[in-house]
N, C-alpha and C positions, 0 to 999 in steps of 0.2 A: 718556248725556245730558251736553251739556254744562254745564262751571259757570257762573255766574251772569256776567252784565258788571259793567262798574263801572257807576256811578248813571249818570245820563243826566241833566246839567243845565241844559242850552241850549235849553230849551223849555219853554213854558208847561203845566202838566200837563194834558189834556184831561178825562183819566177822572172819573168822581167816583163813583155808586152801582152801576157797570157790573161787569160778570164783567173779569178782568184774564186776556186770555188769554198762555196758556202761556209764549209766544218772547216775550212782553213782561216775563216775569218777569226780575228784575234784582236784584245786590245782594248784601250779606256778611249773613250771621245776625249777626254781632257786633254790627254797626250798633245793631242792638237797645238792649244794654248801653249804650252813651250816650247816647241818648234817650230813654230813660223813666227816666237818672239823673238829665239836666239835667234834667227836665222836672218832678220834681219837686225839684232842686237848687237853690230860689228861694225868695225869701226869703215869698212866699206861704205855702207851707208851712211856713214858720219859725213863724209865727200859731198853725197848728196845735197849738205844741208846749205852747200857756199854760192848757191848760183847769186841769189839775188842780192848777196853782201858783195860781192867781186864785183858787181854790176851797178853799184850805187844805192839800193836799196836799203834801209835802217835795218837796226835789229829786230824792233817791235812787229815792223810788216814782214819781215823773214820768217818771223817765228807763225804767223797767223798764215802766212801762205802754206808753210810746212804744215801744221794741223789740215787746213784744208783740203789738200792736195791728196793728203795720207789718209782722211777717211773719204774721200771720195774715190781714188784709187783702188784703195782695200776693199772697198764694197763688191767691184766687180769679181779677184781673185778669192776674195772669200767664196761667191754664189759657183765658183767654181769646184772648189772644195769638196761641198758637198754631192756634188757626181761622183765620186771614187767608188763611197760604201753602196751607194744605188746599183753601179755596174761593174763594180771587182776591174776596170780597167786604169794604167796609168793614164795621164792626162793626153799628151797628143794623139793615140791612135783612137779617142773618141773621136778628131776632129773627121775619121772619113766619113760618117754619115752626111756630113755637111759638103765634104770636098771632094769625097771621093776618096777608093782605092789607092790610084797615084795620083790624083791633085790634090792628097792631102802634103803632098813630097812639097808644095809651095807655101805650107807654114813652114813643115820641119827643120826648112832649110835655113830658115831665120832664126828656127829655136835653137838650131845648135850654133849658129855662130854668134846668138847670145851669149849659149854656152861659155862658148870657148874666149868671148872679149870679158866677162864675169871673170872669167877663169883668170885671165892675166893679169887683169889688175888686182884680184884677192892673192895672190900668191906674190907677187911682187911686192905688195904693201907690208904681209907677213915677212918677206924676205928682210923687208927694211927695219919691221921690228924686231925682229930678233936680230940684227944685224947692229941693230943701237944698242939692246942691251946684253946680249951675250959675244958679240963682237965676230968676225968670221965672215965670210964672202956672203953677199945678198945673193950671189948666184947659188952658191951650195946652199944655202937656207931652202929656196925655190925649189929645189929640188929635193930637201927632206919634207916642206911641207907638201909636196907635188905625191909623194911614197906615201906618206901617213893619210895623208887625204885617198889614195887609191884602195888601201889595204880597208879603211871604214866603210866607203861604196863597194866595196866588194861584200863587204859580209853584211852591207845590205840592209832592211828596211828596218829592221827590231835596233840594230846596234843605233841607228842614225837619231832614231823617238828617244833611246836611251841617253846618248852623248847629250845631247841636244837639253833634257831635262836636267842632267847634271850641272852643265855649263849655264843653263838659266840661275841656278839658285847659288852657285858664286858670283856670277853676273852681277846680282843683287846689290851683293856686299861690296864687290871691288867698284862697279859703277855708280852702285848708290853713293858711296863715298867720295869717290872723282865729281860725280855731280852735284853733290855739295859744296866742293872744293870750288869747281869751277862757281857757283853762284855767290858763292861769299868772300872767294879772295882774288876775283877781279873783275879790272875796272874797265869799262864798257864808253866809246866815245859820246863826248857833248850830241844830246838829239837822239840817240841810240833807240830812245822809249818814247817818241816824240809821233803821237797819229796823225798829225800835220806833215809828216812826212814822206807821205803815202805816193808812189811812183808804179803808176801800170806797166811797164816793162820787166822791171827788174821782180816784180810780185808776180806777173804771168810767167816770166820766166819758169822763176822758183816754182811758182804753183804745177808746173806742166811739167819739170823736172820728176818732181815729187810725183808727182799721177803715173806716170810713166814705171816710173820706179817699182811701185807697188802693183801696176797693171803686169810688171814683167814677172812678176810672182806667179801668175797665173796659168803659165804654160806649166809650172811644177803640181798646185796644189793634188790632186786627186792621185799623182803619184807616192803621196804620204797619207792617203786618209782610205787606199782601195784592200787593205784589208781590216777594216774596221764592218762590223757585219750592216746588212741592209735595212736591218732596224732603227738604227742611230737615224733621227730627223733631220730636216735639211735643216730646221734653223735650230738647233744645238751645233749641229756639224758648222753650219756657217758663223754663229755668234764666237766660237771657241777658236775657229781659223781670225775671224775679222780682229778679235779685241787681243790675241796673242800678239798679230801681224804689225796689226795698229801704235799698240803700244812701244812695239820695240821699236819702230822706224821715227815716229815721232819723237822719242827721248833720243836716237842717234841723231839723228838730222837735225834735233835742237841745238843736241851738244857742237854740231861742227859747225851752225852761224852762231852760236856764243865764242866759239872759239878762235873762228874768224874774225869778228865783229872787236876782239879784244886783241889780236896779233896785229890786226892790220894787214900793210903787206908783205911784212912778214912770215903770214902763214904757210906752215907747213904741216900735212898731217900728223907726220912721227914725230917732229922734233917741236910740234905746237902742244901736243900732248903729253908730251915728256915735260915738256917745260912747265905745264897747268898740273899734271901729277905733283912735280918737287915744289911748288906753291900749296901743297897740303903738309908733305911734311918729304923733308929728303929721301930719293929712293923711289918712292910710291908712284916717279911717272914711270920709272921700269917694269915695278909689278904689273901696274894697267897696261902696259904694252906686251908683256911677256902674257897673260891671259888672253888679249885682243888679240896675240896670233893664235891664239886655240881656236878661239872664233873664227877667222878668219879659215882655220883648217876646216872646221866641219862643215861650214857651206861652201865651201869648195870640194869637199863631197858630194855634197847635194848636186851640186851643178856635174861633177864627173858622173853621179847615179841618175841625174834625167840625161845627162847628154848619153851614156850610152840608151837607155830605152829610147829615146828620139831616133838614136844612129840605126837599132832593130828594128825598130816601127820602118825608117825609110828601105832598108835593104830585105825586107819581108814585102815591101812596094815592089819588088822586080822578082824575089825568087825565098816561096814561104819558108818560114825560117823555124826549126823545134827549139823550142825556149827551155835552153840547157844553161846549167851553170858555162862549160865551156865560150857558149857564144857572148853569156855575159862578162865573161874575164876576156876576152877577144877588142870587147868595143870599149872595154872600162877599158883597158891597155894605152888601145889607139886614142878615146877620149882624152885619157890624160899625158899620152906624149906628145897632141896637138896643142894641148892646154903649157904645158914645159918647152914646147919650144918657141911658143907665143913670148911665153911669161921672159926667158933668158934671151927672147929676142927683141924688147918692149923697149923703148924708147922715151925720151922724155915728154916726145910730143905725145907720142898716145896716152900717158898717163895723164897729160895735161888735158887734154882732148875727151877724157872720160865721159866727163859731161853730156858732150856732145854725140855719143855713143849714147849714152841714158834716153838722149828726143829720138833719135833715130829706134830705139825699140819700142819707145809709145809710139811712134808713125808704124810700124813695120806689125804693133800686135792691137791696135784700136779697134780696125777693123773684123779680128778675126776672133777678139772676147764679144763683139757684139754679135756677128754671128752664131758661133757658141754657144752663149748662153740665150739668145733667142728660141734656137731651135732644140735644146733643150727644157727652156722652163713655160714656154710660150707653142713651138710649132708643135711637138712630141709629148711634151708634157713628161719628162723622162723616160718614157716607153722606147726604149732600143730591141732589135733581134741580133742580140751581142753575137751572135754565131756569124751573123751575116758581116758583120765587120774585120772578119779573114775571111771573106771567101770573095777572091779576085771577080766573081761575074756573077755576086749575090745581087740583091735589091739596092744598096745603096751603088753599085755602078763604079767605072774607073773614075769616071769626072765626075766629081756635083760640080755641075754648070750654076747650079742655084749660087749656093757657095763661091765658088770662084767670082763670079761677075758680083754678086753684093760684095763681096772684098774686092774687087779690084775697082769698081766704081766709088769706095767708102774709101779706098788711098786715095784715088784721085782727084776727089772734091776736097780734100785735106791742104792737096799741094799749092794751093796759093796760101794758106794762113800757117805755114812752115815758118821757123826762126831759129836757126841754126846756128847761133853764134856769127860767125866772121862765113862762116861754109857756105850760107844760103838765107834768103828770106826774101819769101813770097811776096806779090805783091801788096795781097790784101794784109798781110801781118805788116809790110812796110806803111801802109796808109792810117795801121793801129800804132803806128808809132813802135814798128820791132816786136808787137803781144803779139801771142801765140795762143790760138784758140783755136787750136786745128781738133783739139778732146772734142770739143763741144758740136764740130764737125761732121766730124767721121763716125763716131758710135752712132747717131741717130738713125744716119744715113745709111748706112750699113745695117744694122738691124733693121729697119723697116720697110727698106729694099728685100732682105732676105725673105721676110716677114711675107709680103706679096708675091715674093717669087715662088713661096714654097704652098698657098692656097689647093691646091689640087691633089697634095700629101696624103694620101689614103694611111693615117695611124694607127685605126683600128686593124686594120689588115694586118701590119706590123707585128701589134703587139700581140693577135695570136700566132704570127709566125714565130713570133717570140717565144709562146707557150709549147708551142708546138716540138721547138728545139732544143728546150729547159735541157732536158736527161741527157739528150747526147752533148750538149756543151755539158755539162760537172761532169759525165764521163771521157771526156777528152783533156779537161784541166786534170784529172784525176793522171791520167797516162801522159802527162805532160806534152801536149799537142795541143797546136789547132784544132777547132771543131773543123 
């Protein structure tokens, strides 16, 4: 077999929820590694890093809950990853083997309004930096970043691996040096570094923040790794997703309880960053924010190029859909003027509230990466008959009942160890004193409910239905249809 080519960047990408057949695959496994570094290498995720310093929590146990959270998090969206190159599909419309035809419309509908709360707060933030340093409305900003960001998901999956690796290796330099800045020219309160200091609420906080964070990575990955050919291993495909993913979110979320932990109450994202910048040398908290809105654009591409494949995946749920460039400039359109009028519509409370958004996506995707990858690496063993997954009365069915009920039973034994801030908290999180261990919960439960449920699985029948239907799916990818 030959090896992969280079990216293919002179074209508008056509594909979107389709089987990516074979000779179309293309590309380095590495690519990986920079992409889901930048992607969470932005100062969005810097946000992430303030729950448990807002909350009373030292800097020492902030910093140890962020690692923790971030390689336990990354673990599951990495093993996710590695599905793309196995099945040439994006991430959600794997989920109907498990949910079903249209009960998989009871993920999508969470993924996109992910989407679209990701979407507000990244373009708003950007708004505000370039608003500090080049001067001019946050709203017109939101609205250049809102274009620039649509114009990169339109052309799609090569431009995105590309930007993405460029932006990693100035990353380097402009944050390598901010983050020296930040460790050597300030000063951090009495006790800061103190393991005596140690507070289970404000560390589960943090820890659950972060897990969440990284778990909501997971509805995207296979949408950036599904035309990487079927050769690529799952665990290269997984170590190159996990320590890209890992490494970026762990130095952002360090930097924002450093930089919380030294503003006090003070803090503020733009203007705490500006200020730790011009503490290196005059100027340089501009530069770092004028880069951090490039950041800030391309994964907000990312999120307008999975929110439309989500938006096709659910509207091929009621009426099949031929995967044309046109339908993908149709949902990239609609994505992002829902995302533009979120963002010019956002308020101070929702940006405040962000947080609080972050737990609500680990409760709303725990349940449904455990099934997932269950039946994936455990029920199926990656054996799909990808053909059957468009075809509204194939084998997998309009409902997976399986599926459904292991998720809706894995939310529900969730909801007493919820802690939501000031919104909600469970009873059992109130008897832990406000911890939130609903992680440790729901994955189990949910996978191993699925797990039982799905015993009667006839796979091998599958996978030679599978065989069976190899030529006419790559002749259908080939004429751009459904099999």
């Amino acid at each position: 077999m030959t090896a992969p080519s280079e990216p293919r960047v002179s074209r508008l990408e056509i594909r979107s929820i389709d089987y990516v057949p074979l000779d179309e695959r293309h590309g380095k496994l590495w690519h990986l590694g920079p992409l889901w570094f930048m992607s969470n290498a932005q100062i969005a995720t810097l946000a992430v890093g303030l729950i448990s310093i807002t909350e009373g929590g030292n800097l020492l146990w902030s910093l140890i809950a962020i690692v923790a959270g971030t390689l336990i998090g990354t673990f599951f969206m990495a093993f996710h990853s590695a599905q793309g190159p196995q099945l040439g599909l994006p991430q959600m419309i794997q989920s109907r083997p498990q949910f079903g035809y249209v009960g998989a419309l009871l993920v999508w509908l969470f993924a996109y309004v992910q989407y679209a709360g990701f979407n507000v707060f990244n373009t708003v933030l950007a708004g505000e930096a370039l608003h500090t340093t080049l001067h001019g409305s946050v709203k017109l900003w939101v609205v250049v970043v809102t274009a620039i960001a649509l114009v990169v998901a339109l052309v799609g999956y090569d431009i995105i691996h590309r930007a993405e690796r460029v932006l990693t290796y100035t990353f380097l330099v402009v944050f390598g040096i901010f983050t020296v800045g930040v460790l050597v020219n300030l000063h951090y309160p009495a006790g800061s570094f103190d393991l005596g200091g140690f507070k289970w609420t404000p560390f589960l906080a943090q820890f659950g923040v972060v897990a969440g964070y990284q778990i909501s990575w997971a509805i995207y990955v296979s949408d950036y790794s599904r035309y990487l050919p079927p050769y690529v291993t799952v665990r290269k495909t997984f170590y190159w997703t996990y320590f890209g993913s890992a490494l970026g979110g762990i130095w952002l979320m360090a930097l924002g309880t450093l930089l919380a932990a030294w503003a006090g109450e003070d803090f503020d994202t733009i203007r705490s960053i500006n200020a730790a910048g011009d503490e290196v040398f005059d100027g340089f908290g501009a530069v770092v924010l004028l880069f951090a809105a490039l950041g800030l654009v391309s994964v907000t591409a990312l999120n307008m190029y999975g929110g439309s494949l989500t938006l096709i995946s659910a509207i091929d749920s009621f009426k099949r859909v031929r995967p044309t460039l046109t339908v993908r400039l149709l949902t990239l359109g609609l994505t992002a003027a829902l995302s533009l009028v979120g963002a010019l519509a956002a308020t101070s409370n929702f940006l405040a509230n962000f947080n609080n958004f972050l737990l609500l996506v680990l409760y709303l995707f725990i349940p449904w990466t455990a099934v997932n990858l269950m039946d994936y690496y455990v029920v199926r063993r990656g054996h799909y008959a990808i053909a059957e997954i468009f075809n509204p009365h194939g084998i997998y069915g309009r409902w997976g009942w399986h599926g459904i009920i292991a998720y809706l039973v894995g939310f529900a034994v969730m909801i007493p160890f919820f802690s939501v801030g000031t919104l909600y908290v469970g009873p059992a999180a109130e008897a832990l004193g406000g911890a939130d261990i609903s992680l440790f919960i729901g994955l189990p439960v949910s996978a191993l409910l699925y797990w039982l449920l799905t015993r009667s699985i006839d796979v091998d029948a599958e996978e030679r239905l599978a065989q069976a239907e190899a030529e006419e799916l790559e002749q259908a990818a080939h004429e751009h249809r459904e099999p």
